[in-house]
PDB file of N, CA, C and O in Angstrom, chain B, residues numbered from 101:
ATOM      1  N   UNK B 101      -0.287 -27.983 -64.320  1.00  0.00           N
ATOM      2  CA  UNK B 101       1.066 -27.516 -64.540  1.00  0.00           C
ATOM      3  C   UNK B 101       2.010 -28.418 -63.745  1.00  0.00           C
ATOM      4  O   UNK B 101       1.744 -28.876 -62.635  1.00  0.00           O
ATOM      5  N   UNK B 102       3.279 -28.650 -64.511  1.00  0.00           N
ATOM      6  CA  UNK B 102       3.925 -29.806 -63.679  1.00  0.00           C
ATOM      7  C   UNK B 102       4.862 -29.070 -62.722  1.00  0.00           C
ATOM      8  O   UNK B 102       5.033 -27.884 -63.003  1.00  0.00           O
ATOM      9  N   UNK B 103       5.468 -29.515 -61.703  1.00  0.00           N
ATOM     10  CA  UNK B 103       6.487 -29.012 -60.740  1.00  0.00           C
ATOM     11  C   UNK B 103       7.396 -28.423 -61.167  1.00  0.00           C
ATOM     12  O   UNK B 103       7.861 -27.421 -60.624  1.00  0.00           O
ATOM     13  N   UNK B 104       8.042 -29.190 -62.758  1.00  0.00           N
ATOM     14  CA  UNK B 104       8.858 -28.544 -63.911  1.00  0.00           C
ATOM     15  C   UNK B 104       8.972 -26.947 -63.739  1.00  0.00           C
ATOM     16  O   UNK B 104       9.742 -26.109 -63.270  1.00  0.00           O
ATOM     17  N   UNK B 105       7.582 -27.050 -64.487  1.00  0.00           N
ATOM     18  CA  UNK B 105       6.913 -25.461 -65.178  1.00  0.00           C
ATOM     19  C   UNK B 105       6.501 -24.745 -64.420  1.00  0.00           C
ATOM     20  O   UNK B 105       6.474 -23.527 -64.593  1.00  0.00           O
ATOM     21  N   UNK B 106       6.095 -25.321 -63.432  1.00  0.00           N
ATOM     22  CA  UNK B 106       5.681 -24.304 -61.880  1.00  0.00           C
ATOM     23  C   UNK B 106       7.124 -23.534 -61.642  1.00  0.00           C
ATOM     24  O   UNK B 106       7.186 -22.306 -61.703  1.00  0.00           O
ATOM     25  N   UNK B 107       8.470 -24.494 -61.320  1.00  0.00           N
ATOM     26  CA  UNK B 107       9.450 -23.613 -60.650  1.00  0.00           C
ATOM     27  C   UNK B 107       9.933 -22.725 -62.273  1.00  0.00           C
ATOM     28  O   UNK B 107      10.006 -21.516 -62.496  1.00  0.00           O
ATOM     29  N   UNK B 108      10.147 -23.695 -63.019  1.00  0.00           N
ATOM     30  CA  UNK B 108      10.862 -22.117 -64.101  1.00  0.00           C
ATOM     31  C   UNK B 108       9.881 -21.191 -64.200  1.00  0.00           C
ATOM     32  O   UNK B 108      10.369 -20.127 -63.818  1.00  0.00           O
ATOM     33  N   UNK B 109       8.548 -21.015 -64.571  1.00  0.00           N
ATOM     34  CA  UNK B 109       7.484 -19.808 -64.245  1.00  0.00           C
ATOM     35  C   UNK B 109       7.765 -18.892 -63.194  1.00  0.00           C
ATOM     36  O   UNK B 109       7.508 -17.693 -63.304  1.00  0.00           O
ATOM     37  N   UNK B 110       8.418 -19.531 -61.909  1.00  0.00           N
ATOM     38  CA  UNK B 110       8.896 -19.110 -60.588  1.00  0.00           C
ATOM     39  C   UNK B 110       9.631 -18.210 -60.855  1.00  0.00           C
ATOM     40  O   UNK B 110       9.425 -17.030 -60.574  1.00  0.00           O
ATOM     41  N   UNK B 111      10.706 -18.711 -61.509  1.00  0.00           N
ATOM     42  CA  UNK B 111      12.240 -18.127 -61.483  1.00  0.00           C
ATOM     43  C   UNK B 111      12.265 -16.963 -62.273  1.00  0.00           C
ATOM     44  O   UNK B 111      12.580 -15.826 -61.921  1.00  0.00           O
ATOM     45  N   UNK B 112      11.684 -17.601 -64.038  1.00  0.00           N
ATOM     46  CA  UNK B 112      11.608 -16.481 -64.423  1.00  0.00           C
ATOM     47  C   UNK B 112      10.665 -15.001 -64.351  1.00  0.00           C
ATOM     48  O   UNK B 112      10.947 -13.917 -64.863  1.00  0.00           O
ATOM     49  N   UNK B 113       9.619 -15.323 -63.639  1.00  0.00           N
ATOM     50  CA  UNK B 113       8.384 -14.146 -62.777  1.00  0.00           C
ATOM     51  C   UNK B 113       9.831 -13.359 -61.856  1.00  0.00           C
ATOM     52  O   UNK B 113       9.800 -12.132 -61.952  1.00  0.00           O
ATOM     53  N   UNK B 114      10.383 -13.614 -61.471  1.00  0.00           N
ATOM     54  CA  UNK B 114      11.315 -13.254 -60.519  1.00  0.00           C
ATOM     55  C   UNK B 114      12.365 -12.580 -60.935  1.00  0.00           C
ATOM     56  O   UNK B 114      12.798 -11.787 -60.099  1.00  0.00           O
ATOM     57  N   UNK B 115      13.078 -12.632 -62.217  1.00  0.00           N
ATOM     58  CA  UNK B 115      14.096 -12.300 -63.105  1.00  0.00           C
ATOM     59  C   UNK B 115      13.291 -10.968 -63.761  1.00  0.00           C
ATOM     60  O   UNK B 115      13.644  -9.791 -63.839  1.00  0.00           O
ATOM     61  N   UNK B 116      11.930 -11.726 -64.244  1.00  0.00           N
ATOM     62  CA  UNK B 116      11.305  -9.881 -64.734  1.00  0.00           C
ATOM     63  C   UNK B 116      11.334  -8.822 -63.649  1.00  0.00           C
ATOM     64  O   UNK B 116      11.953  -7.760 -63.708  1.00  0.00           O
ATOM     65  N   UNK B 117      10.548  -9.275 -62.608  1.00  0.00           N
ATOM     66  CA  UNK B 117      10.448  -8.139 -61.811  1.00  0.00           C
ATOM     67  C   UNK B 117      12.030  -7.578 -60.871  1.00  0.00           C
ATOM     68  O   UNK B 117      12.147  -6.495 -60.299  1.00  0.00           O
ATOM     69  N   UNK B 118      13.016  -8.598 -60.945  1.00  0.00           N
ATOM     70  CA  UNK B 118      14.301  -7.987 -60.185  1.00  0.00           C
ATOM     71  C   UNK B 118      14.520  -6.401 -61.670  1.00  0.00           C
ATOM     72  O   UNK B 118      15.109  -5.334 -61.499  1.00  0.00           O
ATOM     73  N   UNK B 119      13.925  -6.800 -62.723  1.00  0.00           N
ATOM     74  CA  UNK B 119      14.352  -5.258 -63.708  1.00  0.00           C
ATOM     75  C   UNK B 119      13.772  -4.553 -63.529  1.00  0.00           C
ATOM     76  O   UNK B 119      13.793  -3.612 -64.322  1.00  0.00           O
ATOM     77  N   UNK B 120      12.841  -4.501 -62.366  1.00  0.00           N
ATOM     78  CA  UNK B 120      11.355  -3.665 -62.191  1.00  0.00           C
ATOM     79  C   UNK B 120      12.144  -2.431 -61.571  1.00  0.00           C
ATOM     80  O   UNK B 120      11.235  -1.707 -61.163  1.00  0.00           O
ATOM     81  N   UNK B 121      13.138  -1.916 -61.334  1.00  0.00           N
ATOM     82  CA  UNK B 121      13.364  -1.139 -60.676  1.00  0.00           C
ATOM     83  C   UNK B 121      13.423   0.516 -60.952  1.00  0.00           C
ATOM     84  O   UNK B 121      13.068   0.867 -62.077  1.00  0.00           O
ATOM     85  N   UNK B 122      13.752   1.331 -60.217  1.00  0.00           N
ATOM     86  CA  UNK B 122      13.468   2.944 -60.332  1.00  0.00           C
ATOM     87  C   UNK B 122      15.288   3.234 -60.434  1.00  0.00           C
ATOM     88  O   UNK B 122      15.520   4.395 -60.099  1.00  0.00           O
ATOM     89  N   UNK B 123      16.418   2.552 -60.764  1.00  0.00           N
ATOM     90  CA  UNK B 123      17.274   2.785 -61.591  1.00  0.00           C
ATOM     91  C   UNK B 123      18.117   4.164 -60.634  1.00  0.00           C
ATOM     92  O   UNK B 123      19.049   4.644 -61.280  1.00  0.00           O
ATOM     93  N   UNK B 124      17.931   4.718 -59.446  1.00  0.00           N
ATOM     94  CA  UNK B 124      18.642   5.374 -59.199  1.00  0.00           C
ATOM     95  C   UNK B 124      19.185   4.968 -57.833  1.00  0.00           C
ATOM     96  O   UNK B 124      19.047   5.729 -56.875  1.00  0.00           O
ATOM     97  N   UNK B 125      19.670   4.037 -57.740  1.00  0.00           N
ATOM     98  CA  UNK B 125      20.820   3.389 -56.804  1.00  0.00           C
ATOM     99  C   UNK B 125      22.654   4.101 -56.934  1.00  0.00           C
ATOM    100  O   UNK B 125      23.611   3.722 -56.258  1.00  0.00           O
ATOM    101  N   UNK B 126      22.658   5.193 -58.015  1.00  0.00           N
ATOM    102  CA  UNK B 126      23.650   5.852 -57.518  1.00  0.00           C
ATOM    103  C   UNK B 126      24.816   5.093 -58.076  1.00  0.00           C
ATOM    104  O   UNK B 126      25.895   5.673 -57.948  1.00  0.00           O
ATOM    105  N   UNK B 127      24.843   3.609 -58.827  1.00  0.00           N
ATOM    106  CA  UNK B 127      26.047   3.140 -59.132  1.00  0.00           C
ATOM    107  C   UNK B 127      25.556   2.900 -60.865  1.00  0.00           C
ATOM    108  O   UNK B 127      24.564   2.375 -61.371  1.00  0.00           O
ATOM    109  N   UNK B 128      26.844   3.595 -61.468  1.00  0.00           N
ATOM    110  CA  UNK B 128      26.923   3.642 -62.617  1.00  0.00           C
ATOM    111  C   UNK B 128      27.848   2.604 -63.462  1.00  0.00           C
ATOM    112  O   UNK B 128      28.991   2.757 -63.033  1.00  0.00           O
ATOM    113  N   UNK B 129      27.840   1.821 -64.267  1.00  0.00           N
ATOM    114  CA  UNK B 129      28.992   1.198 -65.317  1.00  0.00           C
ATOM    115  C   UNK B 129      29.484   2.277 -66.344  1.00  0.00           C
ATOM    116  O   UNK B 129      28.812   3.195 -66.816  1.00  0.00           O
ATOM    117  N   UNK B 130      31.029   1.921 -66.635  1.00  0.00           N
ATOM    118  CA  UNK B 130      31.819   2.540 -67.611  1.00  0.00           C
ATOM    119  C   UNK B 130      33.125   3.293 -67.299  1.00  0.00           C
ATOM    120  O   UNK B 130      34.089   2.941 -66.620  1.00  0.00           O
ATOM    121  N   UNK B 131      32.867   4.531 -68.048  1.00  0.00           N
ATOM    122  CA  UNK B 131      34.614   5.047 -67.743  1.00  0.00           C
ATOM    123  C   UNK B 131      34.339   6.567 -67.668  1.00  0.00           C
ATOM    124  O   UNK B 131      33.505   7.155 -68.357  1.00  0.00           O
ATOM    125  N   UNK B 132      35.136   7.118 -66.755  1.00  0.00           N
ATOM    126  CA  UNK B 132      35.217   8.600 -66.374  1.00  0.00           C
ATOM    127  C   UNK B 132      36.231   9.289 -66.581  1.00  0.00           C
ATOM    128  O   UNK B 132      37.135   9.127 -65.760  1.00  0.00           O
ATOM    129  N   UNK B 133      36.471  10.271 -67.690  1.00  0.00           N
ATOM    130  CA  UNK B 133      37.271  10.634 -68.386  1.00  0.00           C
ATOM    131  C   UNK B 133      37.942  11.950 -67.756  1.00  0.00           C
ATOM    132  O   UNK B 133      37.206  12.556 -66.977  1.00  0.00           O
ATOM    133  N   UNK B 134      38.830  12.325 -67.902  1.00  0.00           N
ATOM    134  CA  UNK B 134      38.862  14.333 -67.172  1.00  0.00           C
ATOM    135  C   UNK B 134      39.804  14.413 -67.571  1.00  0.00           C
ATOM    136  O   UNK B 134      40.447  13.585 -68.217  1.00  0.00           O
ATOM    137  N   UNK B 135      40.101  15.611 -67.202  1.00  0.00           N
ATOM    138  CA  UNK B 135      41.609  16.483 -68.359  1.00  0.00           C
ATOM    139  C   UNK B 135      42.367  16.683 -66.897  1.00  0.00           C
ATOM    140  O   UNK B 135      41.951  16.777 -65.742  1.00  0.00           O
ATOM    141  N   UNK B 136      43.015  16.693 -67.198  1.00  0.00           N
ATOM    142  CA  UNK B 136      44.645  16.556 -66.129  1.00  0.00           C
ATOM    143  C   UNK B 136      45.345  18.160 -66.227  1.00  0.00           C
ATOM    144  O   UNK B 136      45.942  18.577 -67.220  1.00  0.00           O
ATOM    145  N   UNK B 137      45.141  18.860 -65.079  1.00  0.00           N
ATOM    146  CA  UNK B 137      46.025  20.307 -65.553  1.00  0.00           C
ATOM    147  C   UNK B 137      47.201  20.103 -64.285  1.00  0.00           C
ATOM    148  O   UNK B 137      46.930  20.118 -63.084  1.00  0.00           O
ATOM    149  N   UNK B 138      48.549  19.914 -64.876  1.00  0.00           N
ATOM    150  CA  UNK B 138      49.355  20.397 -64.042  1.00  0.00           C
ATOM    151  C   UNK B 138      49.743  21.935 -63.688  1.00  0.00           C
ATOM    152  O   UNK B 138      49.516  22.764 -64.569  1.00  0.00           O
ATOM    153  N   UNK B 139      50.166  22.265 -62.776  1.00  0.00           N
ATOM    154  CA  UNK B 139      50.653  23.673 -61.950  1.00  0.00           C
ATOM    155  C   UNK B 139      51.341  23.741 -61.636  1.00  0.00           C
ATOM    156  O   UNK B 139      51.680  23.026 -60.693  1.00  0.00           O
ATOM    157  N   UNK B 140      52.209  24.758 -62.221  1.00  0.00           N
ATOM    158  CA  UNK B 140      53.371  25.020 -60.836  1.00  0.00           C
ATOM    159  C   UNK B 140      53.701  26.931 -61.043  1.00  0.00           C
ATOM    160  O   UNK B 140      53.142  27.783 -61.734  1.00  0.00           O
ATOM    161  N   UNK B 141      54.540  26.972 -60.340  1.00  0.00           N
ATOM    162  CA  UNK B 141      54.777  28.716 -60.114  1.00  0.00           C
ATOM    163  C   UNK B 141      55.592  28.849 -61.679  1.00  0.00           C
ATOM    164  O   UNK B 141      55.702  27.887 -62.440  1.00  0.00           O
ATOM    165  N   UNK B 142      56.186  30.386 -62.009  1.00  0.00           N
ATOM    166  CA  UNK B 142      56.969  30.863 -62.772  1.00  0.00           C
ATOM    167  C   UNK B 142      58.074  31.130 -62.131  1.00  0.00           C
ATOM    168  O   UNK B 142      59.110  31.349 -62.759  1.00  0.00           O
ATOM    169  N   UNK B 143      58.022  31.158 -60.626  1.00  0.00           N
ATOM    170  CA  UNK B 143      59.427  31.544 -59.918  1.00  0.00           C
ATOM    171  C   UNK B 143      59.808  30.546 -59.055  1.00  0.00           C
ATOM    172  O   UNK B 143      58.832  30.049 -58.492  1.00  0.00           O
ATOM    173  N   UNK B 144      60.671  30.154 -58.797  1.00  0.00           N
ATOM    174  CA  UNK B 144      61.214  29.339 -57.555  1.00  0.00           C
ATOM    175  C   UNK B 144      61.072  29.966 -56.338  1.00  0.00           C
ATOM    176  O   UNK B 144      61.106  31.189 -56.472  1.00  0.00           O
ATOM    177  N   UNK B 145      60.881  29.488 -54.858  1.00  0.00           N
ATOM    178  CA  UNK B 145      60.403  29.737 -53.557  1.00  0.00           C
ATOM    179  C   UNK B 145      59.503  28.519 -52.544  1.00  0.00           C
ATOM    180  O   UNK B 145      58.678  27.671 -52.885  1.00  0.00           O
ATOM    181  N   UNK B 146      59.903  28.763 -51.598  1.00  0.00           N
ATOM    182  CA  UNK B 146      59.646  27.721 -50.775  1.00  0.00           C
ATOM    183  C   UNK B 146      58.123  28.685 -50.364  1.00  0.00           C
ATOM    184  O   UNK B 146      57.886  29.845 -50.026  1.00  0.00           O
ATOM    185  N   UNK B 147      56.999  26.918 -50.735  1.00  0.00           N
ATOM    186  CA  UNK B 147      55.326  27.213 -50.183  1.00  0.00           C
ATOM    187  C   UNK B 147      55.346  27.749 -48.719  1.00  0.00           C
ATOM    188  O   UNK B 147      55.923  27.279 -47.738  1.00  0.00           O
ATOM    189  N   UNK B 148      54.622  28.773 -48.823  1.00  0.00           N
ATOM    190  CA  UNK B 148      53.793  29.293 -47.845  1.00  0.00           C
ATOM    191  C   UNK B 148      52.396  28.593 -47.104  1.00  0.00           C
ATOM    192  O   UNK B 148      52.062  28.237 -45.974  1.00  0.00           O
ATOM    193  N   UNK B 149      51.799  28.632 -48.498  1.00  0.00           N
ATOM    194  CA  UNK B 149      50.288  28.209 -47.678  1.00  0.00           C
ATOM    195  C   UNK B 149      49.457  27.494 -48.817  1.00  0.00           C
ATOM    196  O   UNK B 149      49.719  27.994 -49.911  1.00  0.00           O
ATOM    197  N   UNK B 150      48.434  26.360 -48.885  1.00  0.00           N
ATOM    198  CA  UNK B 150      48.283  25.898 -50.054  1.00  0.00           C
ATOM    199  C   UNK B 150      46.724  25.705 -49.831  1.00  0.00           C
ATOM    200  O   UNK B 150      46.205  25.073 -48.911  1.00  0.00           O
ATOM    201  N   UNK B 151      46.191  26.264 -50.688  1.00  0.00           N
ATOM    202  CA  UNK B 151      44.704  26.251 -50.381  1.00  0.00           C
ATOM    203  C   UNK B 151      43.842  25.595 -51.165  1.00  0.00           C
ATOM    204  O   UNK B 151      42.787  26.071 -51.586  1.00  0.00           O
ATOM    205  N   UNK B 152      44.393  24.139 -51.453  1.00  0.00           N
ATOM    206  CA  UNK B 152      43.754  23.532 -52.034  1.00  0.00           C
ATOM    207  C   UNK B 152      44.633  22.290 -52.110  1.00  0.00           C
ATOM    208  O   UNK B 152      45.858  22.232 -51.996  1.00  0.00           O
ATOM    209  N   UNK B 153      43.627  21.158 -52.357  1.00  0.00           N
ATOM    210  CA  UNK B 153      44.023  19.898 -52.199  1.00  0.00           C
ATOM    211  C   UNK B 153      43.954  18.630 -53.973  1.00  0.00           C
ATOM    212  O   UNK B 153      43.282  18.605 -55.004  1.00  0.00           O
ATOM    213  N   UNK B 154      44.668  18.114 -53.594  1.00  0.00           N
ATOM    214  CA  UNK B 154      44.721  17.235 -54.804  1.00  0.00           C
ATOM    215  C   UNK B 154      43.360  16.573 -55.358  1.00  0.00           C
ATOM    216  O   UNK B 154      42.775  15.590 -54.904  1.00  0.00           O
ATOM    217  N   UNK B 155      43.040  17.319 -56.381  1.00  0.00           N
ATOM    218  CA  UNK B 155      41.638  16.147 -56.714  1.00  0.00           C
ATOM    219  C   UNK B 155      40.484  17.047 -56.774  1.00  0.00           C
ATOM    220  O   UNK B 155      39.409  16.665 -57.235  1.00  0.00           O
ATOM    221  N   UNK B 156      40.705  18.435 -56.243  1.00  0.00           N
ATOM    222  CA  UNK B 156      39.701  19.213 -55.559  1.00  0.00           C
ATOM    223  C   UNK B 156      39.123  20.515 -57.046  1.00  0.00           C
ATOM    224  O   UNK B 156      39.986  21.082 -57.716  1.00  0.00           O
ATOM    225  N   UNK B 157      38.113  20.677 -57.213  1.00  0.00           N
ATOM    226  CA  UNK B 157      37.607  21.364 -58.293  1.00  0.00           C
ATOM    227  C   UNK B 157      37.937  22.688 -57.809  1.00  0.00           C
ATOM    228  O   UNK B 157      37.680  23.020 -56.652  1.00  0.00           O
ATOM    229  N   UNK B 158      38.586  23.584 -58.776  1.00  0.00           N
ATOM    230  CA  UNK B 158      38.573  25.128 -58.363  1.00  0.00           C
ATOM    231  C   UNK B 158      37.887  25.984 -59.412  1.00  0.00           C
ATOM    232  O   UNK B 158      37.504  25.536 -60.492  1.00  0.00           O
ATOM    233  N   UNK B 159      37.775  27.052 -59.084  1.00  0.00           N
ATOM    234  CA  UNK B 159      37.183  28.133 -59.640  1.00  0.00           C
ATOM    235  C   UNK B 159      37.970  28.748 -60.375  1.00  0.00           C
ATOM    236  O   UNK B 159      39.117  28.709 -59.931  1.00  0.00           O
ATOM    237  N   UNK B 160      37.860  29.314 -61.330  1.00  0.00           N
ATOM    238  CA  UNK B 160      38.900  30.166 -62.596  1.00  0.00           C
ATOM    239  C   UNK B 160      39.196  31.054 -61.449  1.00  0.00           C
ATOM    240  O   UNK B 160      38.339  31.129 -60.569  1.00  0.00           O
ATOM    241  N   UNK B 161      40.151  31.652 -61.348  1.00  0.00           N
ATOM    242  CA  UNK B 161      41.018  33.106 -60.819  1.00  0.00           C
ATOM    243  C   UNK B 161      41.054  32.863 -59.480  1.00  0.00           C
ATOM    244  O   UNK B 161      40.940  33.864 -58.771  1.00  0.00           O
ATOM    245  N   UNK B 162      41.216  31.517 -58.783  1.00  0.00           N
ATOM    246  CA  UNK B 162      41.013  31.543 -57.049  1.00  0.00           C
ATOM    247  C   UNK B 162      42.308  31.344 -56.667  1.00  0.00           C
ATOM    248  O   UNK B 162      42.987  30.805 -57.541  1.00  0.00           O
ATOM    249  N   UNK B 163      42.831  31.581 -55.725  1.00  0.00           N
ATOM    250  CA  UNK B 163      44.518  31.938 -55.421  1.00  0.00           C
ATOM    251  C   UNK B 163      44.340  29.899 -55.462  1.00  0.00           C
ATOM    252  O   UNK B 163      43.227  29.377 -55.390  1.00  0.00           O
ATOM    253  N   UNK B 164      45.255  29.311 -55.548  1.00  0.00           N
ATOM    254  CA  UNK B 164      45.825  27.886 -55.195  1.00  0.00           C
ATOM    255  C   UNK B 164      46.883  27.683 -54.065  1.00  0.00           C
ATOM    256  O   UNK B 164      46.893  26.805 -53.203  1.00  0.00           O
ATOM    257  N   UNK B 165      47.720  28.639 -54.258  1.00  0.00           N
ATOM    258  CA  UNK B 165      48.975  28.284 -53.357  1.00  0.00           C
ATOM    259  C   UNK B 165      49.405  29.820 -53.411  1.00  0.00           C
ATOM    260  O   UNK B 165      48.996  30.610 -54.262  1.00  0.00           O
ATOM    261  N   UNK B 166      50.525  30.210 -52.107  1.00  0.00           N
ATOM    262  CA  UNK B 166      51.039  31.209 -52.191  1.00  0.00           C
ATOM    263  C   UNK B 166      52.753  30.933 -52.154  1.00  0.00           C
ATOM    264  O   UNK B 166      53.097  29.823 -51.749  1.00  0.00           O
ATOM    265  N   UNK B 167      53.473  31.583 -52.426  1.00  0.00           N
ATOM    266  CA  UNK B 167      54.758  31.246 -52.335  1.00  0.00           C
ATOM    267  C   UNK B 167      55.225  32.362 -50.917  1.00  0.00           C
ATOM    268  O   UNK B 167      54.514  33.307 -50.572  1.00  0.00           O
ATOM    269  N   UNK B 168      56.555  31.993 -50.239  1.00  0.00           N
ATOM    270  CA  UNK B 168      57.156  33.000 -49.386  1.00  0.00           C
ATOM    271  C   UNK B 168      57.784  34.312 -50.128  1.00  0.00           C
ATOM    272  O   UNK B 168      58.434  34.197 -51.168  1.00  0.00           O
ATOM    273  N   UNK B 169      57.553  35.463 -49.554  1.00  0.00           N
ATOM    274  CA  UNK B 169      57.599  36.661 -50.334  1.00  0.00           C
ATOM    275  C   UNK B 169      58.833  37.426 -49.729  1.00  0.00           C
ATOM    276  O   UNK B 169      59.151  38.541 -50.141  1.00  0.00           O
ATOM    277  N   UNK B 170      59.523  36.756 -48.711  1.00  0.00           N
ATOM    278  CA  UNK B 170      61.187  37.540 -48.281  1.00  0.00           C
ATOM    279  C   UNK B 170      61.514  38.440 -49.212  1.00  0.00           C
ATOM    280  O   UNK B 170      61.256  39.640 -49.310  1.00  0.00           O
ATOM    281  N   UNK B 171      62.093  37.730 -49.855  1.00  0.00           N
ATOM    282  CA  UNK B 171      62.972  38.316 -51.163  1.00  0.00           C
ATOM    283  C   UNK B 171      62.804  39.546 -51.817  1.00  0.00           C
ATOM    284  O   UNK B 171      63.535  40.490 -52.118  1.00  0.00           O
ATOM    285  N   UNK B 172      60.951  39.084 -52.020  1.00  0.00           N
ATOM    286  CA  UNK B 172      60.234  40.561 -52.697  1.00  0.00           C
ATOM    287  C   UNK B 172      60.225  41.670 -52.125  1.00  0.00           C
ATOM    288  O   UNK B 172      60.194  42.801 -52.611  1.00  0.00           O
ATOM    289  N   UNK B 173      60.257  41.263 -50.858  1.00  0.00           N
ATOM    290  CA  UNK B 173      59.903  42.452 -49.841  1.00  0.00           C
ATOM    291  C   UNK B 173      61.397  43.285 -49.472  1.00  0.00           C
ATOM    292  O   UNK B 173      61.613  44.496 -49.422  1.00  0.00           O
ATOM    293  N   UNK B 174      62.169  42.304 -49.276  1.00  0.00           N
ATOM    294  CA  UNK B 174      63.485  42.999 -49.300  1.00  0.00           C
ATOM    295  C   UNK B 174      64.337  43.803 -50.902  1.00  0.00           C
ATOM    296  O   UNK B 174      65.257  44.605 -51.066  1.00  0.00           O
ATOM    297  N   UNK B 175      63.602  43.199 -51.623  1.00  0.00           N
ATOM    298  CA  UNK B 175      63.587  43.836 -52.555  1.00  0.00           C
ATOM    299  C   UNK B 175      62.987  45.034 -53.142  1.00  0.00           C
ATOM    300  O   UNK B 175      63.567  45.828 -53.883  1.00  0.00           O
ATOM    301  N   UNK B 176      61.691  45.097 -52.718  1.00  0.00           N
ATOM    302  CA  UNK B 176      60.943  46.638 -52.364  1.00  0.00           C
ATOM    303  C   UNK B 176      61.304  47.482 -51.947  1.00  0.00           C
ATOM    304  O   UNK B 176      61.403  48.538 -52.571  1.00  0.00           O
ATOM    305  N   UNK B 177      61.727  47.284 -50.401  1.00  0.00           N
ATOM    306  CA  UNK B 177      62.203  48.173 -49.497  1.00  0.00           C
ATOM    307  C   UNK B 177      63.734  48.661 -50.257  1.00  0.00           C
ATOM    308  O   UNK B 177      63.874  49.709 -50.888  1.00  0.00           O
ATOM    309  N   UNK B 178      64.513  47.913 -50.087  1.00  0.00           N
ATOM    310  CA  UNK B 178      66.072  48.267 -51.015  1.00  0.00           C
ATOM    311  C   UNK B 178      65.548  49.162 -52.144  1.00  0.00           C
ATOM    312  O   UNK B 178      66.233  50.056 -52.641  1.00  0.00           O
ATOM    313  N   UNK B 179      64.215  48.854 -52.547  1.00  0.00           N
ATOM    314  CA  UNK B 179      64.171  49.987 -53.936  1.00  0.00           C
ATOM    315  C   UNK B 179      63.524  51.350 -53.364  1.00  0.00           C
ATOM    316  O   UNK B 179      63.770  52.421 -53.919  1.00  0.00           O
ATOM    317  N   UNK B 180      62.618  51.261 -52.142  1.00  0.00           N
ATOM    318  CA  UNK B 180      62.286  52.132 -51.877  1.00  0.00           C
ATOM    319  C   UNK B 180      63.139  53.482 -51.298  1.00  0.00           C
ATOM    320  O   UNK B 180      62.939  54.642 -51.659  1.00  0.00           O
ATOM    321  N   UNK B 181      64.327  52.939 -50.123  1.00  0.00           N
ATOM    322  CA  UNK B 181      65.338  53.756 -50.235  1.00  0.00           C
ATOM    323  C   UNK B 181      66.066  54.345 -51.671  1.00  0.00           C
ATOM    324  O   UNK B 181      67.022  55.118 -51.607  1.00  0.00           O
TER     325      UNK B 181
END
């Protein structure tokens, strides 16, 4: 075998087995698609407390944010008298 055919035999023995692999290295090619839901309140009011962050998966029916409740409350009470 000449020095030729010795190194490409080399190279390509080397090219098969770099595909030899178990494929779960965790990095994927392509495109990642998702649906976009914006939020916001039905009432105007300055946030209270926000329990959740941008980007972050939630659960159907889990509070997100609370608004300040002054208003309501003074509004209760005024009705309760």
């Amino acid at each position: 075998m000449t020095p030729c055919k010795t190194v490409l035999f080399l190279l390509l023995s080397l090219l098969y087995l770099n595909g030899c692999g178990d494929g779960q290295q965790g990095e994927f090619q392509g495109y990642i698609e998702g649906e976009y839901v914006y939020l916001s309140s039905s009432q105007a009011g300055r946030l209270e407390t926000l329990s959740t962050g941008r980007g972050a998966a939630v659960e159907a029916g889990s509070v997100l944010f609370e608004l300040e409740a002054e208003y309501e409350r003074q509004a209760l009470h005024q009705a309760e008298q």
